[in-house]
C-alpha positions in Angstrom: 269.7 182.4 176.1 268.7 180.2 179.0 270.3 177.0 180.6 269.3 174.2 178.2 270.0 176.0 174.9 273.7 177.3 176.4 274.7 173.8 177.2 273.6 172.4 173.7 275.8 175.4 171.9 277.9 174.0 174.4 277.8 170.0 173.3 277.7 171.1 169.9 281.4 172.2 170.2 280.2 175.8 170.1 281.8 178.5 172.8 281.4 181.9 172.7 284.3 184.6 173.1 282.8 185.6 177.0 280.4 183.9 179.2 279.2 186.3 181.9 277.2 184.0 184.4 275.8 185.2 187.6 273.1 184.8 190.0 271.7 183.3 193.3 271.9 179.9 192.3 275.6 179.0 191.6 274.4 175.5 190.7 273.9 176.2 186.7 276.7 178.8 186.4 279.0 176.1 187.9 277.8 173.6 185.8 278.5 175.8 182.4 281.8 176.8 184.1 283.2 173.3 184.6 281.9 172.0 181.5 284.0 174.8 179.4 286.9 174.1 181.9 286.8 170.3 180.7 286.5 170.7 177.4 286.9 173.7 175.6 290.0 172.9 174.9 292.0 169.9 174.3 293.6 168.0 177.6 297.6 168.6 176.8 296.6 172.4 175.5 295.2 173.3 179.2 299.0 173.4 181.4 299.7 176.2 179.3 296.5 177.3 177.4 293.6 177.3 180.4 294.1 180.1 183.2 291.8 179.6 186.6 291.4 182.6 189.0 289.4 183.8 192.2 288.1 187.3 192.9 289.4 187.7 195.9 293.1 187.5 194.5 293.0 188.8 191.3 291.9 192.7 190.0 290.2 193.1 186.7 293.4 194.1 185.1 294.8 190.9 186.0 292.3 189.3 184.4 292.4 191.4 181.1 296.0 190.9 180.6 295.7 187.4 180.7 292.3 187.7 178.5 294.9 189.5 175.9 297.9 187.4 175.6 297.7 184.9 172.8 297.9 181.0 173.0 300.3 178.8 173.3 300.7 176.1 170.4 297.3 176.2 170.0 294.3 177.9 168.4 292.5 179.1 171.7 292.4 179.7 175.6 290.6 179.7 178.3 290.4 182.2 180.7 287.9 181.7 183.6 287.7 183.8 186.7 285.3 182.2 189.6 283.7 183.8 192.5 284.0 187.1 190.3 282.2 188.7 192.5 285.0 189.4 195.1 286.9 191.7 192.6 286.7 194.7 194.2 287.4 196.9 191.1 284.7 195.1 188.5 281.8 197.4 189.6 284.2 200.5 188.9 283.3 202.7 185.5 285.5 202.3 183.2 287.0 199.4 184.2 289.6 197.3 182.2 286.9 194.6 181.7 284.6 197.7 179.5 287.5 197.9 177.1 288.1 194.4 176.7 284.4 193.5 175.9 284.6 196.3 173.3 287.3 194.4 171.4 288.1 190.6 173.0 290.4 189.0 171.7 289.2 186.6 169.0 291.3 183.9 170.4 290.2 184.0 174.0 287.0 182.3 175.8 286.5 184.3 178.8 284.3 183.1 181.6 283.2 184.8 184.7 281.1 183.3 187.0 280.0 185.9 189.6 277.6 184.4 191.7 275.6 187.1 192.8 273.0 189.6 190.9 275.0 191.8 188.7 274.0 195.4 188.2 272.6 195.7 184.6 272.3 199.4 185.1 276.3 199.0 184.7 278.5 200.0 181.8 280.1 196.6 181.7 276.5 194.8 181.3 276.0 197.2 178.4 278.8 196.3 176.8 277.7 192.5 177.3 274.8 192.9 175.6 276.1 194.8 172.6 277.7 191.7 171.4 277.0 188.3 170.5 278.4 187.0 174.3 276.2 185.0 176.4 274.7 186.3 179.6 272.9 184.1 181.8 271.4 185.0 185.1 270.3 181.8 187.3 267.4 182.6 190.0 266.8 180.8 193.0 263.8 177.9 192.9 260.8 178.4 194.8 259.9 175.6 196.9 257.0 174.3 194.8 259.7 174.1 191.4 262.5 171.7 193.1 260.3 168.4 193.4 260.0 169.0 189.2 263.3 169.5 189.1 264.3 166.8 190.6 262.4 164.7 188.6 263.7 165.9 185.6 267.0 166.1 186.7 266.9 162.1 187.4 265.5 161.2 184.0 268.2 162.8 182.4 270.5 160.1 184.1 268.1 157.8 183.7 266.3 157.3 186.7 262.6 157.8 187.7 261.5 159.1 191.3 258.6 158.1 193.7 256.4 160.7 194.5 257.0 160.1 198.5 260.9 160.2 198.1 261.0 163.0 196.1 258.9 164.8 198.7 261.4 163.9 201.1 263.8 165.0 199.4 263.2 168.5 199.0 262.1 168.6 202.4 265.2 167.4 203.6 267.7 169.1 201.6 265.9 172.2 200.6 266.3 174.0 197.2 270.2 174.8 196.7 270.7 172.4 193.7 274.3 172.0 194.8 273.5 170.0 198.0 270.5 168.4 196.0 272.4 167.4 192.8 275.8 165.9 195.3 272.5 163.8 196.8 271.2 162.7 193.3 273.9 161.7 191.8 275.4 159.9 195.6 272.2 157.8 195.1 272.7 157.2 190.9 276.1 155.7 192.0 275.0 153.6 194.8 271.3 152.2 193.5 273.4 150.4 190.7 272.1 149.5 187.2 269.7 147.7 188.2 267.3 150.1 189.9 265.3 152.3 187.8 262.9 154.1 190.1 264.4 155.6 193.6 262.6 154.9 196.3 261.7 155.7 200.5 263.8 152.8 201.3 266.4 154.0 199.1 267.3 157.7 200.6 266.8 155.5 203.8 269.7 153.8 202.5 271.8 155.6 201.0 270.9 159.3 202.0 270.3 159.2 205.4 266.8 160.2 205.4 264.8 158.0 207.5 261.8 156.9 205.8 259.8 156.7 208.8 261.3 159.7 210.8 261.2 162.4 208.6 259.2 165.9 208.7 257.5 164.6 205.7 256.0 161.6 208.1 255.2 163.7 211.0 253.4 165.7 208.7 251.3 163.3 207.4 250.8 161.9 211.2 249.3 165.4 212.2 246.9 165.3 208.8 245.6 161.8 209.7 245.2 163.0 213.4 247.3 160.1 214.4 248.7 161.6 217.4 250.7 158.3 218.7 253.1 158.6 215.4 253.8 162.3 215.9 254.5 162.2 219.3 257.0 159.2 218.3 258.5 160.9 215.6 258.8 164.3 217.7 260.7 162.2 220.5 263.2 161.0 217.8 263.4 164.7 216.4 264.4 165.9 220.1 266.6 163.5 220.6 268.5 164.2 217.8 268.2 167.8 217.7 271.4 168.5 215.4 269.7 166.2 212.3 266.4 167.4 213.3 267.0 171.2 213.9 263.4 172.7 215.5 263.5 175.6 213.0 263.4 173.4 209.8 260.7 171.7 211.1 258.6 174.7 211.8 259.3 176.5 208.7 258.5 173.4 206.2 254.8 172.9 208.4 254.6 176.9 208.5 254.9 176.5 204.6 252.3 173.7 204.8 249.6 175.1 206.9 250.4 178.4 205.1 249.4 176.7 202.3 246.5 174.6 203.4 244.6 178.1 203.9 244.9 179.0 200.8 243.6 175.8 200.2 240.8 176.1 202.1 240.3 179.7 200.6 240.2 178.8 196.9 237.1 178.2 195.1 239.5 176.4 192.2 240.5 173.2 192.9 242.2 172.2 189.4 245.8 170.7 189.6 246.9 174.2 187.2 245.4 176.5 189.9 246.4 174.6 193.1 250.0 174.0 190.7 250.3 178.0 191.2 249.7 178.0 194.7 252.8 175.7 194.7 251.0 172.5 196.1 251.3 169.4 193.4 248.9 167.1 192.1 250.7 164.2 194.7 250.2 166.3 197.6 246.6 167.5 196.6 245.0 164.4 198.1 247.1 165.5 201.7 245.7 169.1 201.6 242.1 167.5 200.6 242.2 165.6 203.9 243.5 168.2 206.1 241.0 170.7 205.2 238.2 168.7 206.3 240.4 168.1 209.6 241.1 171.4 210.6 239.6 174.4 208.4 240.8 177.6 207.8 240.0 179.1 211.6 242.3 175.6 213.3 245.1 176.3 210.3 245.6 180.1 211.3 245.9 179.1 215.4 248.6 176.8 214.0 249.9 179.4 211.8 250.1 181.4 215.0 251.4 178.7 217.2 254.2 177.7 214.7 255.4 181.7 214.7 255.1 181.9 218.6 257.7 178.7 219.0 259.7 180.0 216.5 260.7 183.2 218.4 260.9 180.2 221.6 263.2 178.3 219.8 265.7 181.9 219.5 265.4 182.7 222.5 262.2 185.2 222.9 260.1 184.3 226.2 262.1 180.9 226.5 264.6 181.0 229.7 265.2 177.1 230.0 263.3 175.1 227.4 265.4 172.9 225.1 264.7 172.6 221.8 263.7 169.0 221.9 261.0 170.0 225.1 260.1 173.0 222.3 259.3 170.6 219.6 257.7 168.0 221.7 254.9 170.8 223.4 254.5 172.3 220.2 253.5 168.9 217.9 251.2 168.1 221.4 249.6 171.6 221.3 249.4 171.2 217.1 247.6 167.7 217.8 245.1 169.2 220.6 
């Protein structure tokens, strides 16, 4: 069962006995979590009806026994144990949890959100899938998947994205969903109403993001060869070297040039083909431009460049160089 069809069992009033939820990506295991903590159960049932734990101060048995016990004054339970993966005893054979998923109690929803990979070579992940429980294990989104996800996550509160902001975006705040969905829904709250497509102006605004001092801009300074902008938006980067770390920078134009090979290497243009090399129909036009700029043979000395600075910027071969004097010779080296 995956995400969407859990949470609309979910919505329908529909819980399962046990939810097992683990994972890289706490994001959508927190979600289902919280949304069975909220309303599984009725409001005045949870003080003595809804049990919370943590791994790191509970043991299996702990959890079992409570998993056991009937309700009070009420036709169910909830028992949810977060951060599961800190029990030290739940990757034991024959642990409590084995016997309790051979007979749980009928009157019981059990949750456990481990957020890590689970072993499924394990007895207890045989005993989940014997039974009509739901699994779900969340992976990690690649790069080229959160831009999508963001979009899609924004119409389902009702907003629309520009292409430019969401680029931004997910250059800025990466791909853990947590930090990106606290950003989302920051910007939801404080667009208003009114506003029904987000903007560059508006994670200026209200994320922080400067929408003319960003990686995304220097990016596109260095494509257009416009070597006045880059060398004005590395100056603000080394000035600030704590909201513009060197490393981010590096990786997310290492990703790009990285990229623009493969680009350049292709024979199949098509948005499906260039879709699976993880560049998106809004960017295509950027990689069109900056493989007639600087080829395959100038996009693997950058490639090379952006690894040796790198291993500068930890320390390798660098005795006194800051990482804003870094940045600035690097973007000047990129540009000539």
């Amino acid at each position: 069962m995956d995400f969407a069809q859990i949470v609309a069992q979910l919505k329908k009033g529909e819980f399962a006995q046990v939810y097992f939820l683990s994972g890289e990506e706490p994001w959508y295991a927190d979600y289902i979590t919280d949304y069975i903590a909220q309303n599984a159960i009725k409001e005045e049932e949870k003080a003595f009806n809804q049990s919370v734990f943590y791994g790191a101060d509970v043991n299996i048995v702990d959890v079992v026994e409570s998993a056991r016990r009937f309700p009070m004054m009420a036709p169910k339970q909830v028992v949810i144990v977060k951060e599961a993966q800190n029990i030290k005893d739940l990757k034991k054979s024959d642990n409590a949890l084995e016997s309790y998923l051979r007979a749980p109690s009928p009157s019981t929803i059990l949750v456990i959100n481990y957020r890590d990979k689970f072993d499924k070579r394990s007895k207890v992940w045989k005993e989940l899938k014997k039974k009509d429980f739901v699994t779900f294990e969340s992976q990690k989104l690649w790069e080229n998947q959160v831009g999508p996800w963001i979009s899609k996550y924004l119409k389902s509160i009702g907003l629309e994205i520009d292409p430019k902001a969401n680029t931004i975006l997910v250059e800025h705040l990466g791909n853990k969903l947590t930090n990106v969905v606290k950003a989302l829904d920051k910007l939801k709250v404080a667009v208003g109403t009114d506003v029904k497509t987000i903007t560059p102006q508006h994670i200026e605004d209200y994320v922080g993001i400067s929408k003319d001092f960003n990686n995304f801009e220097l990016q596109d300074a260095i494509v257009k060869g416009d070597v006045y902008k880059a060398n004005q938006i590395a100056r603000v980067f080394a000035k600030n070297p704590k909201d513009f770390p060197i490393q981010l920078t590096i990786g997310l134009l290492f990703s790009f040039f990285s990229k623009l090979m493969l680009y350049v290497a292709t024979r199949d243009k098509s948005n499906q083909n260039l879709g699976s090399l993880g560049i998106t129909p809004f960017r295509a036009k950027q990689f069109q431009s900056a493989s007639r700029r600087f080829g395959w043979n100038k996009s693997r000395r950058i490639v090379s460049l952006l690894r040796e600075y790198d291993m500068k910027s930890k320390g390798f071969n660098n005795n006194s160089a800051t990482q804003g004097d870094l940045l600035q010779e690097m973007i000047f080296k990129i540009m000539h």
